[in-house]
C-alpha positions as CSV (number, residue, x, y, z in Angstrom):
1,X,-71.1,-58.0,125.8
2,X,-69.2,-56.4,123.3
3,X,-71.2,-54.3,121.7
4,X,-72.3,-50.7,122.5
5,X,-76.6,-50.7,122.4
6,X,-76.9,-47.1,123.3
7,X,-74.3,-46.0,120.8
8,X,-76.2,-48.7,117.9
9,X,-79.9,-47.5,119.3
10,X,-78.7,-43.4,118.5
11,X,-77.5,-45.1,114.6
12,X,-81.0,-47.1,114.5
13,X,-82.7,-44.2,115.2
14,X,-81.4,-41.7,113.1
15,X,-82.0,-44.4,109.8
16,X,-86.0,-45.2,111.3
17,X,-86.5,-41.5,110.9
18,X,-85.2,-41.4,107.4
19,X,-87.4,-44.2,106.2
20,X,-90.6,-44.2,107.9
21,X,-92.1,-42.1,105.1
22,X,-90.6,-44.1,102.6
23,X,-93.2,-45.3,100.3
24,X,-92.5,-48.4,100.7
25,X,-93.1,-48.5,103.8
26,X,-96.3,-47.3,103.3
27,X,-96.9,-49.7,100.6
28,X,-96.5,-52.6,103.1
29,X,-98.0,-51.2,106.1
30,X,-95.6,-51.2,108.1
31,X,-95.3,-47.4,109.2
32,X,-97.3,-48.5,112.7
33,X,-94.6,-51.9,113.3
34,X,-91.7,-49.0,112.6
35,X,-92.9,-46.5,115.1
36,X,-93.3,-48.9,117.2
37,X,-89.9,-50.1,117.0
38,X,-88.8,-46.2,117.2
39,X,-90.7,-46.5,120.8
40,X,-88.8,-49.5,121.8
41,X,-85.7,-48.5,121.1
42,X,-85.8,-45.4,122.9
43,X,-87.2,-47.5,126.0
44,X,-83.4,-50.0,125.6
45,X,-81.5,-46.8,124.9
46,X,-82.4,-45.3,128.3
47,X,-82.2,-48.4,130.0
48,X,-79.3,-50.8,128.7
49,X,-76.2,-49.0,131.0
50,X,-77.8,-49.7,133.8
51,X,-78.2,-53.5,133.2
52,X,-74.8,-53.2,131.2
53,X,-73.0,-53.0,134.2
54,X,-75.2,-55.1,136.5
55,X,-74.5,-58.0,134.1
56,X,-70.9,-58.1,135.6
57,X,-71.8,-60.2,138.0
58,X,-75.2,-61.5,137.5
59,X,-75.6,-64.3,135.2
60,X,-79.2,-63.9,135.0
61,X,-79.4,-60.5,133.5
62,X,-76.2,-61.3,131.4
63,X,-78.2,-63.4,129.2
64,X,-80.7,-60.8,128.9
65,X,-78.3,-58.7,127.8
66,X,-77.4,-61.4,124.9
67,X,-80.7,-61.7,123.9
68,X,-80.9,-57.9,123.7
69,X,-77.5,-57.3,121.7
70,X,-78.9,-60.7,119.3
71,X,-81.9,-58.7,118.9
72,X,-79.7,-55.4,117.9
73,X,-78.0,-57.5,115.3
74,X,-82.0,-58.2,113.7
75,X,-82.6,-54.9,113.7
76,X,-79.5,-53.5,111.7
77,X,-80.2,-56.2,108.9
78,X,-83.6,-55.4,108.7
79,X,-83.4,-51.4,108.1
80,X,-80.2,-51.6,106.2
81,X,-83.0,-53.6,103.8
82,X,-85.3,-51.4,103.7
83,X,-82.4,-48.3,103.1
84,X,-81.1,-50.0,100.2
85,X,-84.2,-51.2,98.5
86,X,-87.3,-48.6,99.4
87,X,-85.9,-46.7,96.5
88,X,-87.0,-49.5,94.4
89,X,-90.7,-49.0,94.8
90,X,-90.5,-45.3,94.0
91,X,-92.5,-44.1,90.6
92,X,-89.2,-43.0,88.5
93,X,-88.0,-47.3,89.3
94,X,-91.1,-48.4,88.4
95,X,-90.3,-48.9,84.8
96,X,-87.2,-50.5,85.7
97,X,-89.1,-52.8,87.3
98,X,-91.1,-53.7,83.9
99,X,-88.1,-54.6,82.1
100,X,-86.9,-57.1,84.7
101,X,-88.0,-60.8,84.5
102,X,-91.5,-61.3,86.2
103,X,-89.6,-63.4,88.3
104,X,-87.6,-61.0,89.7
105,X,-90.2,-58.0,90.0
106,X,-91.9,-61.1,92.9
107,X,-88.7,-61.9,94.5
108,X,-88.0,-58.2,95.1
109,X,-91.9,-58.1,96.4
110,X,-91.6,-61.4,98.2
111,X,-88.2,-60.2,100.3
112,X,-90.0,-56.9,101.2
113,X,-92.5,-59.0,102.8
114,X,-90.2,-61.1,104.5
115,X,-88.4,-57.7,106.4
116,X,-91.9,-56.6,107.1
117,X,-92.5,-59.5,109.2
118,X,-89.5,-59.8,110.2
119,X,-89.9,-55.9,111.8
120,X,-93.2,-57.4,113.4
121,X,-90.8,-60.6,115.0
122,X,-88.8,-58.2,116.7
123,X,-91.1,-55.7,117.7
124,X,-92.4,-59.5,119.5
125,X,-89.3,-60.1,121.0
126,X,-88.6,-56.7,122.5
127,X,-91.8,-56.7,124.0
128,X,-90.6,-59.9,125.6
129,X,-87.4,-58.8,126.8
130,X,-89.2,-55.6,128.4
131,X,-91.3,-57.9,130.0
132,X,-88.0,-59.8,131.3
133,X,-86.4,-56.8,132.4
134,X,-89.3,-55.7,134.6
135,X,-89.2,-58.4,136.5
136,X,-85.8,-56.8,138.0
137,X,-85.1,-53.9,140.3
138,X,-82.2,-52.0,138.1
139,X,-80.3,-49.6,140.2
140,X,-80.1,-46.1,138.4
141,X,-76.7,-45.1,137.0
142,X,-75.4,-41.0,136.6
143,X,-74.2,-41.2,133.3
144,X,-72.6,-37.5,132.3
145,X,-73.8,-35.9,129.5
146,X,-71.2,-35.6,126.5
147,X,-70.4,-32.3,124.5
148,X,-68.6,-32.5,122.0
149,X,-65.8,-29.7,121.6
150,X,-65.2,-28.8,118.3
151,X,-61.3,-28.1,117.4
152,X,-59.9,-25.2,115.9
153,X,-57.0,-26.3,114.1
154,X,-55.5,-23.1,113.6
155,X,-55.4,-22.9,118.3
156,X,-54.5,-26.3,118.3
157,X,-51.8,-26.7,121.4
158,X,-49.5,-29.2,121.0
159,X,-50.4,-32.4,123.1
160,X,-49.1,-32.8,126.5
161,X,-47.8,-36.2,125.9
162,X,-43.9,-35.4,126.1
163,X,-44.0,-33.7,129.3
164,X,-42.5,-36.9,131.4
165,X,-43.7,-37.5,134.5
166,X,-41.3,-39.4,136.6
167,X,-37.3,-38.8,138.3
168,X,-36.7,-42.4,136.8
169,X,-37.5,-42.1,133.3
170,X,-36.1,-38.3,133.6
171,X,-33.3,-40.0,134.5
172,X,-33.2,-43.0,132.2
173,X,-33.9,-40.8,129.1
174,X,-30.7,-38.3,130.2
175,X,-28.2,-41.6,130.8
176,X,-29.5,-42.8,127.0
177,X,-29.0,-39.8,125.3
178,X,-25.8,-38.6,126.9
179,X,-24.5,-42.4,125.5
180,X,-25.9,-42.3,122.1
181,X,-24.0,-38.8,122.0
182,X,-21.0,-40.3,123.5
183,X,-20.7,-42.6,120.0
184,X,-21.6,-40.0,117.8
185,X,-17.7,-40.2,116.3
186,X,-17.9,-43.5,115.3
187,X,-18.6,-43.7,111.8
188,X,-21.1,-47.3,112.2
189,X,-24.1,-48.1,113.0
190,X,-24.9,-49.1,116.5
191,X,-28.1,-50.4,118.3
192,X,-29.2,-49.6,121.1
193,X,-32.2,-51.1,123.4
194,X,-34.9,-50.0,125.8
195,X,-37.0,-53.6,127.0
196,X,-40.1,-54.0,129.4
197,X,-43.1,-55.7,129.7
198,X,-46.4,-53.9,127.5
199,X,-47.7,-50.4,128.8
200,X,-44.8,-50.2,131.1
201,X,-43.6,-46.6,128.9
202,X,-41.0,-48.2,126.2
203,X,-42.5,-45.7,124.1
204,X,-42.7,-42.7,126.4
205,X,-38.6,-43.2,126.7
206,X,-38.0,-43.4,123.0
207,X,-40.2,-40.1,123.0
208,X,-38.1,-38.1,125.3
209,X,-35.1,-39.5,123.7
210,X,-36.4,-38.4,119.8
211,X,-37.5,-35.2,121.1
212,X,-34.2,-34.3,122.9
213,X,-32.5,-31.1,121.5
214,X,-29.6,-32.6,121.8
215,X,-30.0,-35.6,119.4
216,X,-32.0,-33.0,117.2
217,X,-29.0,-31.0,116.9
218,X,-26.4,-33.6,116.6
219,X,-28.0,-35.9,113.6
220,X,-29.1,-34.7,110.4
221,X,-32.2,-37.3,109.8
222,X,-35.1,-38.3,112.0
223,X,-37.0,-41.4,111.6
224,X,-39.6,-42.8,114.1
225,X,-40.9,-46.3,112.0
226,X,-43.9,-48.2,114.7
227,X,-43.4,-51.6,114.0
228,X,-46.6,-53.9,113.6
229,X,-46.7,-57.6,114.0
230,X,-48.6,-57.1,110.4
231,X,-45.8,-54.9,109.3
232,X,-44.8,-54.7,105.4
233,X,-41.5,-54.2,104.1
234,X,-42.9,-52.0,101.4
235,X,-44.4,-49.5,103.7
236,X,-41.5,-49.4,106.1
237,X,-39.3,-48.6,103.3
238,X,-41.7,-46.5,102.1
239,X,-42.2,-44.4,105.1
240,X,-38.2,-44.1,105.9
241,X,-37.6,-42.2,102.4
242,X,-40.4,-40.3,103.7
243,X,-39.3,-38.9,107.0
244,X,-35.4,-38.9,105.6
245,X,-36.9,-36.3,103.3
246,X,-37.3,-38.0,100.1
247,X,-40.1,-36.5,97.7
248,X,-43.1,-39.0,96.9
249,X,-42.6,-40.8,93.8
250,X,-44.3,-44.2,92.2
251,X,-42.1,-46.8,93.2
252,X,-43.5,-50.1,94.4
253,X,-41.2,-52.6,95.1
254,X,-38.5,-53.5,97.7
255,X,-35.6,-53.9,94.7
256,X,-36.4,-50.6,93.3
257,X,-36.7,-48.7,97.5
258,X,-33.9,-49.9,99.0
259,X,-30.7,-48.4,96.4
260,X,-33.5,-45.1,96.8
261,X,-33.4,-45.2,100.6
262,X,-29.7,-45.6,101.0
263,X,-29.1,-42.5,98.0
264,X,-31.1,-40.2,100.3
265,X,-29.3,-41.2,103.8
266,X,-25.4,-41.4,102.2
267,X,-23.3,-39.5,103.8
268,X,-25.5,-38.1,106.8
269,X,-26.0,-38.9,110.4
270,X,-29.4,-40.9,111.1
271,X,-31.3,-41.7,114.5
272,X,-33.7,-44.0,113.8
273,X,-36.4,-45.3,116.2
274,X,-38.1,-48.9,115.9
275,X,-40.8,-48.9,117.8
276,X,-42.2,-52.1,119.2
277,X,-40.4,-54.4,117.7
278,X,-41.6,-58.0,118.0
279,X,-38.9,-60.2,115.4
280,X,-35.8,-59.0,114.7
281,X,-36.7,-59.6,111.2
282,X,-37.7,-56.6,110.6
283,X,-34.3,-55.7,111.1
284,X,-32.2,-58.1,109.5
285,X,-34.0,-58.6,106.6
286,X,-35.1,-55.3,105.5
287,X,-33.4,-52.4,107.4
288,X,-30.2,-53.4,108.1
289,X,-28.6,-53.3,104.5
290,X,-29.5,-49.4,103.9
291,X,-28.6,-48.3,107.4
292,X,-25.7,-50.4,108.2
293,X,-24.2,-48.6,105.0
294,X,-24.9,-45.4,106.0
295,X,-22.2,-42.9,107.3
296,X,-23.4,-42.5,111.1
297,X,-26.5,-44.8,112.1
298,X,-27.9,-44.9,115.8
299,X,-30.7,-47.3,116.3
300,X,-33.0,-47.1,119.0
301,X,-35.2,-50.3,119.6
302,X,-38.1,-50.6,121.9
303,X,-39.3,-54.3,122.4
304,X,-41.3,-56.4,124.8
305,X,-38.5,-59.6,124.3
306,X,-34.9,-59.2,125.0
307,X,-33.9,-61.8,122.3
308,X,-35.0,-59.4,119.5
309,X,-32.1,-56.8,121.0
310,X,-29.4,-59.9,121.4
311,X,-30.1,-60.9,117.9
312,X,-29.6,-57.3,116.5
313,X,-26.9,-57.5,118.4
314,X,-27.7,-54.3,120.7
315,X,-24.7,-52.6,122.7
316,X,-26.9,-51.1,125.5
317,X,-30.4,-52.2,126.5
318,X,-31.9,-50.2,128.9
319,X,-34.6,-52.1,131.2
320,X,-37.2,-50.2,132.0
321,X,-38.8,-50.7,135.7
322,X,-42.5,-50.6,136.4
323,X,-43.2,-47.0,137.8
324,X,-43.2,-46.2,141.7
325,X,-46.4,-45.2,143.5
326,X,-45.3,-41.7,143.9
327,X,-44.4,-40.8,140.1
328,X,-47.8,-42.3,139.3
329,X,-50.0,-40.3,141.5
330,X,-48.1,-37.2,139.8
331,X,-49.2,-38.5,136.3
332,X,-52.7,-39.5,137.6
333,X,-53.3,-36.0,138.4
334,X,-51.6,-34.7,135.7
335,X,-53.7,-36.4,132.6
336,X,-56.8,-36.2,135.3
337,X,-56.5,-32.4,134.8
338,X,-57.1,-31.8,138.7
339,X,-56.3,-28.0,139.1
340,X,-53.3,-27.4,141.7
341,X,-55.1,-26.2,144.0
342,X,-57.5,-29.0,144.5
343,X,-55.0,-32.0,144.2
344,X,-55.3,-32.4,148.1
345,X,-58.4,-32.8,148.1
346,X,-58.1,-36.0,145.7
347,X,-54.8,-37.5,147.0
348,X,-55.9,-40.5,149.0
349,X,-58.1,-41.6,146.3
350,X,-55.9,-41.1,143.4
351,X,-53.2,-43.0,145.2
352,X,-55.5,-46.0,145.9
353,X,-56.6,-45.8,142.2
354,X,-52.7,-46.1,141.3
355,X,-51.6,-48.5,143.3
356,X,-54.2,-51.4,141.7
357,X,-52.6,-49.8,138.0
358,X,-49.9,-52.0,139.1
359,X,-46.8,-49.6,138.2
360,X,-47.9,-49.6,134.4
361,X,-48.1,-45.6,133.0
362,X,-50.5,-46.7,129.7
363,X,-52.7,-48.4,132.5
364,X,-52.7,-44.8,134.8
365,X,-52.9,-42.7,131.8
366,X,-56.0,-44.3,130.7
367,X,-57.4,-44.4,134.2
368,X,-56.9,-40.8,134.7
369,X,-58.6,-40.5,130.9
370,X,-61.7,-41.4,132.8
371,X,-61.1,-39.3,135.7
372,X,-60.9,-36.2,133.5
373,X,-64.4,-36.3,133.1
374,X,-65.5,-36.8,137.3
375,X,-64.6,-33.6,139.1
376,X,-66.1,-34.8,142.6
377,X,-64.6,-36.9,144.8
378,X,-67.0,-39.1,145.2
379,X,-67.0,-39.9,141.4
380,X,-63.5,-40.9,141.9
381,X,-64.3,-43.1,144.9
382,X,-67.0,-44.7,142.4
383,X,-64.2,-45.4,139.8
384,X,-62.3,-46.9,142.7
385,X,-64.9,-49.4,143.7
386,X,-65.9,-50.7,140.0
387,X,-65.1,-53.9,138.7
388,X,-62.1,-53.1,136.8
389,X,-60.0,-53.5,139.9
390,X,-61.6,-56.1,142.3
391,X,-63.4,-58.3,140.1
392,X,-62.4,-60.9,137.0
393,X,-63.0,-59.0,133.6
394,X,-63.3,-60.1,130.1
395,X,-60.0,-61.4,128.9
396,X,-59.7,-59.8,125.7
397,X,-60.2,-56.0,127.6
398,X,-57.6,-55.3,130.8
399,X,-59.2,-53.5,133.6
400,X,-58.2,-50.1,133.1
401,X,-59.2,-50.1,129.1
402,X,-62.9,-51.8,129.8
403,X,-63.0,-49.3,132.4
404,X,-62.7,-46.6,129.9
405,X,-64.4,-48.1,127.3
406,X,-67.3,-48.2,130.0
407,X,-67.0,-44.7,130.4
408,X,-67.2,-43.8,127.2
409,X,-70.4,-41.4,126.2
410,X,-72.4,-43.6,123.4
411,X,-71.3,-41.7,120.4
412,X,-67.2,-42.4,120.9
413,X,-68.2,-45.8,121.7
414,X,-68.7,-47.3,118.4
415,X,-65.8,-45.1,117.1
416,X,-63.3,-46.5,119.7
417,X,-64.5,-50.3,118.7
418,X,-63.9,-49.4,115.3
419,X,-60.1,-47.9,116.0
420,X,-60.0,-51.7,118.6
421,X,-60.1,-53.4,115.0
422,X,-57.7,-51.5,113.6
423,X,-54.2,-53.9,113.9
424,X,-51.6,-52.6,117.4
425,X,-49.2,-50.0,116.0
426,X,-51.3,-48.9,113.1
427,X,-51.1,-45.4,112.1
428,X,-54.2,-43.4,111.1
429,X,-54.2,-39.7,109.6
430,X,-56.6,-37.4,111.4
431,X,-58.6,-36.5,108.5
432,X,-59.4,-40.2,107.0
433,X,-59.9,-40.9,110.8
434,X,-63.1,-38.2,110.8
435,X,-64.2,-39.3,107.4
436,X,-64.5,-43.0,108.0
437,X,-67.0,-42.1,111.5
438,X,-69.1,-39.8,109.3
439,X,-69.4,-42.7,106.6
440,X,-69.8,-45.6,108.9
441,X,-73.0,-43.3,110.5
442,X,-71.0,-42.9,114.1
443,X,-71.3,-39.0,114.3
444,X,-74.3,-37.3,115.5
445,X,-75.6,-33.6,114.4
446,X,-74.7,-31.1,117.2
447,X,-76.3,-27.2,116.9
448,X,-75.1,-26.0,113.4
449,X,-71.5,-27.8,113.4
450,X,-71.0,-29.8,110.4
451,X,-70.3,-33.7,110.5
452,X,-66.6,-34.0,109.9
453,X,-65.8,-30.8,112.7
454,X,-67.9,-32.9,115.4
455,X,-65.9,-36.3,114.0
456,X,-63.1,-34.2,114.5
457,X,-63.7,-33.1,117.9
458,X,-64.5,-37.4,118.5
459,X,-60.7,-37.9,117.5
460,X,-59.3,-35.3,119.6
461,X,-61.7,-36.9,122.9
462,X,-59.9,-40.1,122.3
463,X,-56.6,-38.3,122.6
464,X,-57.7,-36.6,125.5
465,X,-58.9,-39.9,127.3
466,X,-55.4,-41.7,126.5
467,X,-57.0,-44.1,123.9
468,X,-55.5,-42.9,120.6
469,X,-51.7,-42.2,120.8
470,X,-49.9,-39.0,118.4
471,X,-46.8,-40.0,116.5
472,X,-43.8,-38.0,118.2
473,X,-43.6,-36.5,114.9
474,X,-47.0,-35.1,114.9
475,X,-47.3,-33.7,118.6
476,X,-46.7,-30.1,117.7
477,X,-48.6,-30.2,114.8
478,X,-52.3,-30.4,115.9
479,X,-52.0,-34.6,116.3
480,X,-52.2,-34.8,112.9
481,X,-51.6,-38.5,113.0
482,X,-52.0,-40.9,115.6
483,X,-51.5,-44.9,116.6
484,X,-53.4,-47.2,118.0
485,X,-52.2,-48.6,121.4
């Protein structure tokens, strides 16, 4: 149940309207077949989140909902054929066509006829699906109508995202940087650790800690490097001249980075953050030789597996704690964007909400990325009671991120599965992230915006709802560049 019908059904639409007068189309008749197609898809796209949701837990209608998204699958292949080939058929291609082999001016005619019975299959199957689906009673789900905001990047605040939540991690982050500071004389590099389990707030730490005024102060060079599991040593090298301050230049390979990287850090202080570390490879056999020769080198590490930090030979490893039920009501109605004075009013819910989150802050955070969006309480008691929390769930989605996927308004939909594909850890710029949703078809046409302010105004909703992550670097900056979770 992967994919996102209503989200597809808006795409489908948009391309049916573009090639209905197609002459092509005319040519084989099938103008009446594509309208009604147009008519059945509308029909599924008012329909499908109701049954989406019912298919939880009802085996019966879950396989309707297969055969719908099968069907969906037909559909695509059969007007992306008719969007790259109607063009053949047009007067100006004609003579084209004459210069071709005869054989190939009837296999172009022959596979037109094949999608224009294929259109007619599916238009057959649909009507038997409907037929399917009206044999059931389908509650009605409120489903809150989306507007996109459009960003101004010249009033673009900063993100919230450093503003901790928490005495512990307040706490924690104070300890760490008053002990990195305490080293500062010794001219060595030293590692240090910060370990617990995923979405626990490894990151959020190492945030605090980069951000602190106090380590800004005290070392000349910066460097925050998110370490994939598909990480290359090119691109980490890479990206440490960059944020050391070296200017762009053409060199591609590791012999030629490395003497480069350790000519721009000689003689300075460094603080480097790796982020997520999951080998101590990464480490010992690609950053240690620059930064180990440097003049003044703290490391900070963040890692799900204590062995990586023994093996880099850490001096302090901070474990960090799952989050108590009091901290996380505070950041629950902080990312929920409750005003003050109506916090009461949500308490008892919220608290409930947190305490099946576990202790985790990423799975809270995305919770309350949901809640941002309900502003009654009984649309928080709603989000109580749904499946996420009290009933099994696909394996590949945790509760709190199907719950937000769920939640999701059709048009971010397609561009959050597209981000899921993306690797853990990678980073993506704001701007390619807005052109790659207008070019894959995932933005629709709102009042007299153009297409890349509304994909825009897509990135900065995923921000918003906790499913896109800003590089430390980049949160003052408009979240110019971002990571996926």
């Amino acid at each position: 149940m992967g994919t996102c019908i209503d989200a597809l059904t808006l795409k489908f639409l948009a391309k049916l309207g573009e090639i209905i007068e197609d002459e092509v189309v005319m040519t084989l008749s099938v103008k009446k077949d594509i309208k009604r197609l147009k008519n059945n898809l509308e029909y599924f796209g008012a329909v499908h989140e109701d049954v989406e949701a019912l298919a939880m837990n009802d085996r019966v209608i879950e396989s309707w909902w297969k055969n719908m998204t099968n069907v969906m699958f037909d559909v695509d292949d059969v007007i992306d054929h008719f969007m790259v080939h109607s063009h053949k058929l047009l007067p100006s291609s004609r003579l084209v066509c004459c210069n071709r082999t005869l054989f190939s001016c009837f296999a172009k005619i022959s596979s037109d006829h094949k999608a224009a019975k294929k259109i007619k299959d599916i238009n057959k199957k649909l009507d038997e699906i409907k037929m399917f689906k009206e044999m059931f009673s389908f509650e009605r789900i409120n489903h809150q109508q989306f507007q996109v905001t459009v960003v101004d990047r010249s009033q673009t605040s900063p993100i919230d995202e450093l503003e901790v939540v928490g005495r512990d991690i307040k706490q924690a982050a104070d300890d760490m940087v008053k002990m990195l500071m305490s080293n500062c004389h010794e001219n060595r590099s030293t590692v240090f650790g910060i370990q617990g389990m995923g979405g626990i707030g490894k990151t959020t730490l190492a945030q605090k800690i980069y951000n602190e005024q106090r380590i800004r102060e005290k070392f000349q060079i910066h460097i925050w490097l998110c370490i994939s599991q598909s990480y290359t040593e090119i691109g980490l090298l890479k990206q440490a001249r960059r944020m050391a301050g070296a200017t762009c230049d053409q060199l591609e390979t590791k012999t030629e980075l490395l003497p480069h990287l350790m000519d721009t850090i000689r003689g300075k202080s460094v603080f480097l953050v790796l982020d997520d570390v999951w080998k101590s490879d990464v480490w010992i056999d690609v950053l240690r030789l620059p930064f180990e020769r440097g003049w003044k080198t703290h490391i900070l590490v963040t890692t799900r597996n204590l062995d990586v930090l023994e093996e880099m030979h850490a001096a302090y490893t901070h474990q960090v704690n799952k989050m108590n039920n009091y901290d996380g009501l505070e950041l629950l109605m902080k990312k929920s964007f409750i005003p003050y004075e109506q916090i009461s009013d949500f308490r008892d819910v919220g608290y409930q909400l947190v305490k099946k989150c576990d202790g985790l802050p990423l799975a809270i955070k995305v919770v309350a990325g949901v809640l941002s969006t309900k502003k009654t309480r009984g649309e928080w008691e709603s989000i109580r009671d749904t499946q996420w929390s009290t009933h099994g769930l696909p394996k590949e989605l945790g509760g709190p991120l199907y719950l937000s996927y769920n939640n999701l308004p059709p048009q971010l939909k397609l561009c959050f599965l597209w981000c899921s594909l993306l690797p853990s850890n990678f980073e993506i710029h704001r701007d390619a992230a807005s052109s790659w949703s207008v070019a894959e078809g995932f933005v629709r046409k709102e009042h007299n915006y153009a297409l890349y302010e509304i994909a825009e105004g897509y990135y900065h909703e995923l921000i918003r709802r906790n499913l896109l992550q800003p590089k430390p670097e980049f949160v003052d900056k408009g979240s110019q560049q971002c990571m996926i979770y």
